[in-house]
N, C-alpha and C positions, 0 to 999 in steps of 0.2 A: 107515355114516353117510350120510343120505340129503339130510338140511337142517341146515344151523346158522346161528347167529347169534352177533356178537361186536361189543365195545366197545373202543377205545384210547384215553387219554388223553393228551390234547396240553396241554402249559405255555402256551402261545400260542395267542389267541384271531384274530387275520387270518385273511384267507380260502387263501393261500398254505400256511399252517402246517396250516389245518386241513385242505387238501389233502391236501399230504402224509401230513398222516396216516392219511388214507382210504385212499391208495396206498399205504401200509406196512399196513394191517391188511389188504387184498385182497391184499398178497405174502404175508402171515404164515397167513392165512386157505384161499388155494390149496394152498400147498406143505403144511397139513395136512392139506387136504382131499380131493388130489388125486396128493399126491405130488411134485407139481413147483410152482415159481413158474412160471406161466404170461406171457406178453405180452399185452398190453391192445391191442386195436380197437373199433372201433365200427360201430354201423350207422348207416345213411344219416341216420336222425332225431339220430344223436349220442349212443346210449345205450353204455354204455362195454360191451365182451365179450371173452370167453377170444378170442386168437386160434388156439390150436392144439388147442383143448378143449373142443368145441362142445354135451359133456353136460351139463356144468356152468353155471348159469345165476348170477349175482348180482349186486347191487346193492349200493350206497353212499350214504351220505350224513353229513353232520356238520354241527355249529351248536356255533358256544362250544369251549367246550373237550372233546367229546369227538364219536368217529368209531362208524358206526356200519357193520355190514355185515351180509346177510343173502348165502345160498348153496345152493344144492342141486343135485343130481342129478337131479331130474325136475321138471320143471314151467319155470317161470318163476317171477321173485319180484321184489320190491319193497321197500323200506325208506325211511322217513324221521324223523329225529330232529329235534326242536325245543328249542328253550330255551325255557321260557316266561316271558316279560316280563311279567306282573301286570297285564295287561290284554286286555279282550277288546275286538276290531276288530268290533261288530258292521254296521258299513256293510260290510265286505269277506264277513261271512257273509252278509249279504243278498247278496250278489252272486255268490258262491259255492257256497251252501248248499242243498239241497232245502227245499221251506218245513214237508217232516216235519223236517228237523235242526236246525229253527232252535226247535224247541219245549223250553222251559227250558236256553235255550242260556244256560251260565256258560262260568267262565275253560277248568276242566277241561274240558266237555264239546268248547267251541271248538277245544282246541289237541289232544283226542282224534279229530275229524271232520276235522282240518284233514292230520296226520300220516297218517291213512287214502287221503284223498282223495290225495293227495301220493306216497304210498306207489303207490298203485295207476297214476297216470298215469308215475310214474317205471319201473313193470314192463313197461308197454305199451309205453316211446319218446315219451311224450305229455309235452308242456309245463303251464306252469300255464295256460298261456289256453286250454285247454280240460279245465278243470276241473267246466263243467259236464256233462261225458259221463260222469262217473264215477257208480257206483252211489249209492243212497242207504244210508248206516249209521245204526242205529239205537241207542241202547244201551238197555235196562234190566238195570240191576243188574251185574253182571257178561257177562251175554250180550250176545251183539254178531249185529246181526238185519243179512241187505245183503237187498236188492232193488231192480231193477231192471237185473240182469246176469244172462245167460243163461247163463253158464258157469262151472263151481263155481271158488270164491272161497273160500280160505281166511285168515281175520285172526286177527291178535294184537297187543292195544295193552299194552304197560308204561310204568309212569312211575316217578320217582327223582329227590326234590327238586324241583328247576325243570326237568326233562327230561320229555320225552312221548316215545313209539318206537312206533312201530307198522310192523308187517312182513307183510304181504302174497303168501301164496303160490295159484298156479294147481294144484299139489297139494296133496293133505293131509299135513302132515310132522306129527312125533310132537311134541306139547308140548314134555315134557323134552328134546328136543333144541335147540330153538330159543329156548328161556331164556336171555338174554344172556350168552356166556363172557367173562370180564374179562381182558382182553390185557393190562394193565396195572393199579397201585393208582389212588388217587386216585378210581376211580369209585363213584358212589353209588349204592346199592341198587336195583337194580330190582325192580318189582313187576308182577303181574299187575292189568290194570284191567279187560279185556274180550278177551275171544275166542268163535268162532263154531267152534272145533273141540274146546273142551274135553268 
């Protein structure tokens, strides 16, 4: 197994709770991944890492009630989950946005470009104020187009209900691996919306 991705469900919605549970699915997540629960450090920009396990790369993230985590063997990776709230912020896509991704910018499309962006600057150790370095995503139809990044980029956006996910790897891992695994009930169906390595 080279990459995977998984989801856990938390009853509590604070940021503490949802914590935690990003830290219970990154213990549940290494020790299958890897064999061991591993210990958490970080680098200097504060991006969380294996301490004793320097193959393995992943990332976390949660909103609302569920956690989200991406993982693999080779590369670097990225992950960000969103709730989406029924509305779109278009003053903060202007602010954010390429003025290619702001063309028939809706709810979806927003909170599709917003999880990518997010995803990407979380793989690098990058904050959201520099959100504008990140490549431009494109979507038609199902394909997910990036440019303006020199180095291959591999995406994948799923969504499920009021959830957006999108997960971000520097290799290419195999679709069916990195289809959300449900560590828990309660979660709602993910789907495919766009990717660039189908």
């Amino acid at each position: 197994m080279k990459a995977k991705s998984g989801l856990l469900f938390t009853e509590k919605t604070d940021y503490s709770s949802q914590h935690l549970c990003g830290q219970q699915l990154i213990s549940i997540m290494s020790l299958e991944f890897t064999g061991n629960i591993h210990n958490l450090t970080a680098t200097p920009s504060g991006r969380p890492i294996f301490l004793n396990y320097p193959y393995a790369d992943f990332n976390i993230s949660h909103s609302r009630n569920l956690a989200a985590c991406t993982i693999t063997a080779e590369g670097i990776t990225g992950c960000d989950i969103q709730y989406m709230r029924r509305r779109t912020n278009l003053k903060t896509a202007e602010r954010c946005f390429h003025h290619e991704e702001l063309q028939d910018i809706d709810e979806t499309r927003y909170y599709m470009l917003w999880t990518l962006k997010e995803a990407f600057l979380k793989m690098h150790g990058m904050g959201v104020s520099e959100i504008n370095r990140s490549p431009v995503f494109t979507v038609k139809k199902s394909e997910l187009l990036i440019s303006g990044y020199t180095d291959p980029l591999y995406a994948a956006v799923f969504r499920a209900e009021d959830y957006m996910l999108s997960m971000i790897f520097s290799e290419k891992p195999a679709l069916q691996n990195i289809y959300p695994y449900y560590y828990s009930t309660r979660i709602p169906e993910f789907k495919l919306e766009a990717s660039n390595f189908i």
